[in-house]
N, C-alpha and C positions, 0 to 999 in steps of 0.2 A: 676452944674456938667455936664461936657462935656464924654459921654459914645459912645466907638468905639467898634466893634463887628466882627467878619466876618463869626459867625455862626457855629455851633455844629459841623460842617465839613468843614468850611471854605469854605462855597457854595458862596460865596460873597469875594473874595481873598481883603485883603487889605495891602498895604506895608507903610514902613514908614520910613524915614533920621532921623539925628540929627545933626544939629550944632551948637553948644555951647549946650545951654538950648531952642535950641526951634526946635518944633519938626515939622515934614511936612507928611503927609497921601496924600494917593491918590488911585485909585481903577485901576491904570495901570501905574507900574516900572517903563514903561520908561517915566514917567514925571519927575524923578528922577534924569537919567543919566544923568552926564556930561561929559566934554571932560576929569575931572581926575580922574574920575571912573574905577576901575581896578577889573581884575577881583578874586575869591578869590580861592585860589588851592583844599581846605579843601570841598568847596563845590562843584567844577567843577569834582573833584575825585569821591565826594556820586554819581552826577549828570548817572557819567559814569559807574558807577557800581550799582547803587541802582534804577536809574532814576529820584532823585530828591536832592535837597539839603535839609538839617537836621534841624530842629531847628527851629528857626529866620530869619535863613540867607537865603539869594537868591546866584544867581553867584558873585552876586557881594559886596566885603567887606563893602561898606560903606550905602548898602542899605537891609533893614529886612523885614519879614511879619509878620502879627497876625498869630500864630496860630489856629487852631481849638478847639472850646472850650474855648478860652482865650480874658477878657475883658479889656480894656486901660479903666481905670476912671482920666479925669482932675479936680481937684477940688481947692480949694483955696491953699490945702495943698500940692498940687506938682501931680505927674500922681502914680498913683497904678495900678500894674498891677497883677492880678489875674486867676484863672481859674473859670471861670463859671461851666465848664460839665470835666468830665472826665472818658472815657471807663472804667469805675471800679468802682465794691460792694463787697462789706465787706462779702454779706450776700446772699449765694443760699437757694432758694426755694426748700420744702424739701414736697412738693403737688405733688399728686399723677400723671403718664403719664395724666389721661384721664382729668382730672382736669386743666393743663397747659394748653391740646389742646385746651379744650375750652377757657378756657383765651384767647389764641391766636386768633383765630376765634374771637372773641368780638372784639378783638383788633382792627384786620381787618376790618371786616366790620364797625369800626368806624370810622376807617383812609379811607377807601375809599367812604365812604357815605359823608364823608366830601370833598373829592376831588370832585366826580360827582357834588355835589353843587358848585366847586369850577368851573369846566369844563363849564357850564350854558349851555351845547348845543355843547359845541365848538366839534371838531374832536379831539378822543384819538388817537394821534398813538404809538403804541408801538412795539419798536423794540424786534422781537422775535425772541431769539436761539431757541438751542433742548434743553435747559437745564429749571430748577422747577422756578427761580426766576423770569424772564417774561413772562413765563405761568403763573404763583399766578397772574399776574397783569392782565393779559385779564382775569383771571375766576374770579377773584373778580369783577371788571368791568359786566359780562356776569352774577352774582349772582344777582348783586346790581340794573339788568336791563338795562344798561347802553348799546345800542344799537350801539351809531356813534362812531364804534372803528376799523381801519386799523395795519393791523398787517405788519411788515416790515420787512423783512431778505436780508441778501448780503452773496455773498462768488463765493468761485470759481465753477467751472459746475464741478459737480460730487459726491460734498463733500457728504454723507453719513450721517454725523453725525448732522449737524447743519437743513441746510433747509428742508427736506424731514419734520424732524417734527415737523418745524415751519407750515408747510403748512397743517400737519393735523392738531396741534392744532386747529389753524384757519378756517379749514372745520367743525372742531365737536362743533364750537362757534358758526358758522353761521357768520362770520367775515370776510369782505375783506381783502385780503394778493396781498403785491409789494410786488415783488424780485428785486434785485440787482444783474445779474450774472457779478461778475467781472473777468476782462480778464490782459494780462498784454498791451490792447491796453489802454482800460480805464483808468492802472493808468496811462500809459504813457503820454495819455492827460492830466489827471488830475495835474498831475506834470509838463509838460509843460504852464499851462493857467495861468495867472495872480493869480486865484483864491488861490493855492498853496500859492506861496510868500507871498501875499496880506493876507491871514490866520496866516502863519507864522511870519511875520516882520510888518506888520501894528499892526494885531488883537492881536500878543501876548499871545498866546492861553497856550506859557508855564508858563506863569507868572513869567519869569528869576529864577525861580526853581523845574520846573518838567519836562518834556517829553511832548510836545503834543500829544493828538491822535488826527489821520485821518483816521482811518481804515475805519468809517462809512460813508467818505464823499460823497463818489458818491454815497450810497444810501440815504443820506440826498440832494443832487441834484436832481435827479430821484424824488425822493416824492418831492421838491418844483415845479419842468417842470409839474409832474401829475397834481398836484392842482392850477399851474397858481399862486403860492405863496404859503406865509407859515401865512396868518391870518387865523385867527379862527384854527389853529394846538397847537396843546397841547403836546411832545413827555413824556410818561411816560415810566421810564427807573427802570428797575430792581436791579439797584444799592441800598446799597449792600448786599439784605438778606441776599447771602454765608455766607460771614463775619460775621454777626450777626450770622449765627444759627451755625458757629464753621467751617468752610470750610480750617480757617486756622489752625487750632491747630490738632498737628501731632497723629498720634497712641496712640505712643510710647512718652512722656516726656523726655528729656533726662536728666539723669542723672550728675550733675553737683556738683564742689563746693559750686556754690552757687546760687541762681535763678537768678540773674542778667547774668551769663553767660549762664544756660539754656533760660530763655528767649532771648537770642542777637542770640542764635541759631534757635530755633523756628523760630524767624522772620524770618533771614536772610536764613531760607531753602525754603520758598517761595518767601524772594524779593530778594535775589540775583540770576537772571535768564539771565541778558544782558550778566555777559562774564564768561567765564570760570571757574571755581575752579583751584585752592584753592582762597579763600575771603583774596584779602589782608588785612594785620594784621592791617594797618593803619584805616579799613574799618569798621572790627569787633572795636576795641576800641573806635571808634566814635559810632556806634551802642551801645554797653553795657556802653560807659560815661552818654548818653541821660536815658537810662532804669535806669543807677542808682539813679540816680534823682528825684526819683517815691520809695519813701522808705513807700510806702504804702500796700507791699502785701508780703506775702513770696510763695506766690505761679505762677511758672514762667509763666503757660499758662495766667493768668490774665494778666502779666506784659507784655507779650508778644499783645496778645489781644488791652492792651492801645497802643500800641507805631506803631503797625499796624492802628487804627485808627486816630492817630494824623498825622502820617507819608501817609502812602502807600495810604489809604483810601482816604483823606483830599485833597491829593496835584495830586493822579495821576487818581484813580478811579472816585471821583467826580468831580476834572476838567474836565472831558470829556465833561461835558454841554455844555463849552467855543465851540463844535463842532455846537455844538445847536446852541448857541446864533449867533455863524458868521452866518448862512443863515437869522436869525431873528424867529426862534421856538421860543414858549416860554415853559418849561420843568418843569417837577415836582417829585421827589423821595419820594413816599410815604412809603419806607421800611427805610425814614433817619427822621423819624417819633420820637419826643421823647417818647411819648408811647410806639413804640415797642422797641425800641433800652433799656429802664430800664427793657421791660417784659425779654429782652435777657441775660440780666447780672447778672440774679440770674438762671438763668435756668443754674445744676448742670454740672460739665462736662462730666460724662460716658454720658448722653443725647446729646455734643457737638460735642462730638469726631465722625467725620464719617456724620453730619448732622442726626443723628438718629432721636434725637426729629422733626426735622422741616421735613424733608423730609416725616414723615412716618405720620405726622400729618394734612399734605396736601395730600396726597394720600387718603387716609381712612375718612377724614371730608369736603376736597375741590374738589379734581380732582375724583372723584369717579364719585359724581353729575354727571358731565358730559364727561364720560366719556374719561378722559386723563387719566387717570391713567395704559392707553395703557401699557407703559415700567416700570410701579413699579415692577413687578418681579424682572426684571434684575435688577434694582436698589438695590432691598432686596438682591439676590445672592449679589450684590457686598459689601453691607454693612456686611452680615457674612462673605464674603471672605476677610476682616478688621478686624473679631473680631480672625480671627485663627490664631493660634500660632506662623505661619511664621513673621505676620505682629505685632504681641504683642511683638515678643523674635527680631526683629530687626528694626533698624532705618528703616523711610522712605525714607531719603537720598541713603540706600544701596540698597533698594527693588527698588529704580529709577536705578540706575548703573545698577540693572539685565533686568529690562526694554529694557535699551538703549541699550543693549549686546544682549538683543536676537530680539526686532524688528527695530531697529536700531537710527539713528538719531530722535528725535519728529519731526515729521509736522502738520505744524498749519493746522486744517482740514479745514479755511476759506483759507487760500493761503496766509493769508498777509506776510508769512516769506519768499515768493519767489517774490510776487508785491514787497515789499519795498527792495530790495537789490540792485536796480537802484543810491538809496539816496548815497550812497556812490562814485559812480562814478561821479554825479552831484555836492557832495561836494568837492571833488579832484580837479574837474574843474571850480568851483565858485570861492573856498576858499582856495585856493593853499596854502596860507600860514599858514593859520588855520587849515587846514589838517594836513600838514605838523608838527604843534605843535601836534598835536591829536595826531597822527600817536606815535611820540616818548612818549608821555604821556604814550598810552595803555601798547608800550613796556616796556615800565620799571615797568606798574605797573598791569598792566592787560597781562602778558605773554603769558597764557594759550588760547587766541583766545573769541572767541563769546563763551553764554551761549544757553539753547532754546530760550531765547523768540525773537517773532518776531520784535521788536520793536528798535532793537540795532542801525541798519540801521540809525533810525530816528533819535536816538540820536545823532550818531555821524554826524549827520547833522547838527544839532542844536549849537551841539559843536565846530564845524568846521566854523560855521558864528560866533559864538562868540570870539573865540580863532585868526580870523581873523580879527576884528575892534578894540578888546580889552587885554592890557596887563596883565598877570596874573606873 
């Protein structure tokens, strides 16, 4: 028996052909292409609207990937293809608050007792926002003893929210912190230097179906120039408690025919963020065909939950390593743990909704210790300002509209939504003709302009190289 893999989240991307009856794997698509390789519309559409292509498919029709969770067995008797794991129980735990948190906490401390053995000495670095889930990972780190640990933040000079309390964390740990102040000269170079393209088009960091990021690259440069290389570095990334302890599943459930089309909601109020509203129709109906597929829950936050970790998790959050791996880090997610990931899937939802469980479980049993638990206040005002009426009796979709109406457009508080807006002018004049296709693509199907997120830029970058070598 020959057994193909690419891991509970697809940490290990693997694609695959077929012709006739025999089939071809490799760990980079483009050993793949050939000259009659074309491209496929159904995925280039998700690509630009969701940020990644669905399912199987890549950009391109005659070439697939494993999903996440999902195993190829060869055997005498032909290939079976199965799911190994899949983001969903039958069955929530019905154990008391103080009860679970200890759980958790066990949990912990056992998924990183096992990494520091795993680290032998080497340098943790970890990249730290202002937010709980790269914090858990230095104070787990700081509990466990674990002394050679550099904490690292980027963004633009001024931001408020992100570095200020990266940099305390890291003061109240006793922990060396790099910053990364990014400018629009830096990316300008960065985007000018081989390193760009050579990421982009050698490295294949999208794997011909998702988005790459870059956001972290110049402060992945910076920390290799610091250390004179990147041996003995370890990057441990906070990917993805959110997710896990409920970051995506809404207030408010909505209200549907049937859970198939609340869950294709759910999702798509958080991953459709690249362009505009309304969701074309062709977009949503590829979303709720996938979800329907999954005739294992009647309850749509679950369903919504799995199709976020196969999709959005798998292909765009955890490929981010591929940032890692170009300098030559070697990287580790200890929150993609299967231990924690089954303690999460029976933890109830009123516990999910809002991160209440997890957030207030690290406050009161982790961050307290030493002292981060600085902003739990505000954290708790904001979680009852979730439980009030306003936010129970209406969508979160319509409480964002009142957002954007009274402080205006979102800005990314690290800047990348004003660095990456060059990506467009640069594909205009690389990829004139892929542009060009782009260009009418959006119009006819994406009318309504850009969405928030800062990442759209990149896309149509991406798209604009591909749409220019290859026919779709």
């Amino acid at each position: 028996t020959i057994t193909i893999y690419s891991g509970i989240v697809r940490q290990f991307p693997i694609f695959f052909s077929r012709d006739g009856g025999k089939y071809f794997f490799t760990n980079n698509a483009q050993n793949l292409v050939c000259q009659k390789t074309s491209l496929d519309f159904d995925s280039m559409l998700e690509f630009l609207g969701l940020g990644y292509a669905a399912q199987k498919r890549t950009f391109f029709k005659n070439i697939y990937q494993i999903r996440a969770g999902e195993i190829f067995k060869f055997t005498d008797g032909g290939l079976k293809i199965e799911d190994d794991f899949l983001y969903y129980s039958p069955h929530t735990s019905d154990a008391k608050f103080s009860a679970l948190s200890e759980e958790l906490l066990n949990i912990l401390e056992a998924i990183f007792s096992e990494l520091i053995d795993a680290l032998d000495g080497r340098t943790a670095l970890v990249p730290l926002s202002g937010g709980y889930d790269s914090r858990l990972v230095t104070a787990m780190l700081k509990m466990l003893g674990y002394e050679n640990v550099v904490c690292a933040n980027y963004g633009m000079k001024g931001n408020i929210t992100e570095t200020p309390t990266s940099q305390l964390v890291a003061e109240k740990l006793g922990y060396r912190w790099l910053g990364a102040e990014y400018t629009d000269t830096i990316w300008k170079d960065f985007f000018s230097s081989g390193n760009f393209e050579k990421y982009l088009f050698d490295f294949s960091p999208h794997s011909f179906s998702a988005f790459p990021q870059i956001h972290e690259m110049p402060m992945l440069q910076r920390i290799a120039d610091e250390f004179g290389g990147t041996d003995d570095i370890v990057i441990i990334s906070g990917h993805s408690a959110d997710f896990l302890a409920g970051s995506h599943i809404p207030q408010k459930i909505p209200k549907k025919r049937d859970e198939v089309s609340a869950a294709a909601e759910i999702f798509l109020y958080k991953q459709y963020r690249l362009r505009g509203k309304p969701i074309p129709e062709r977009l949503s109906r590829n979303v709720a065909d996938e979800i329907s597929k999954f005739s294992i829950s009647d309850e749509a936050y679950k369903l919504a939950q799995l199709i976020n970790w196969r999709e959005r998790q798998a292909k765009i959050i955890v490929n981010s390593n591929r940032m890692y791996e170009f300098y030559g880090f070697d990287w580790a997610m200890p929150f993609w743990d299967r231990r924690l990931i089954e303690f999460f899937k029976k933890i109830p939802l009123p516990l999910l909704v809002s991160q209440e469980f997890y957030d207030e479980t690290l406050e009161n049993l982790i961050f307290k210790k030493f002292g981060l638990d600085f902003d739990a206040e505000k954290n708790r005002r904001r979680r009852l300002r979730r439980k009030s009426p306003i936010f129970k009796n209406f969508s979160e979709q319509f409480i964002d509209k009142v957002k954007e109406i009274v402080r205006g457009k979102y800005v990314n508080p690290i800047g990348i939504d004003g660095f990456f807006r060059p990506l467009r002018t640069m594909a205009a004049g690389k990829f004139p003709d892929g542009y060009e296709k782009l260009q009418k693509i959006i119009l006819k199907n994406f009318p309504s302009g850009d969405g928030i997120s800062p990442h759209t830029p990149m896309v149509d970058f991406v798209a604009s190289a591909f749409l220019e070598e290859f026919e779709i």
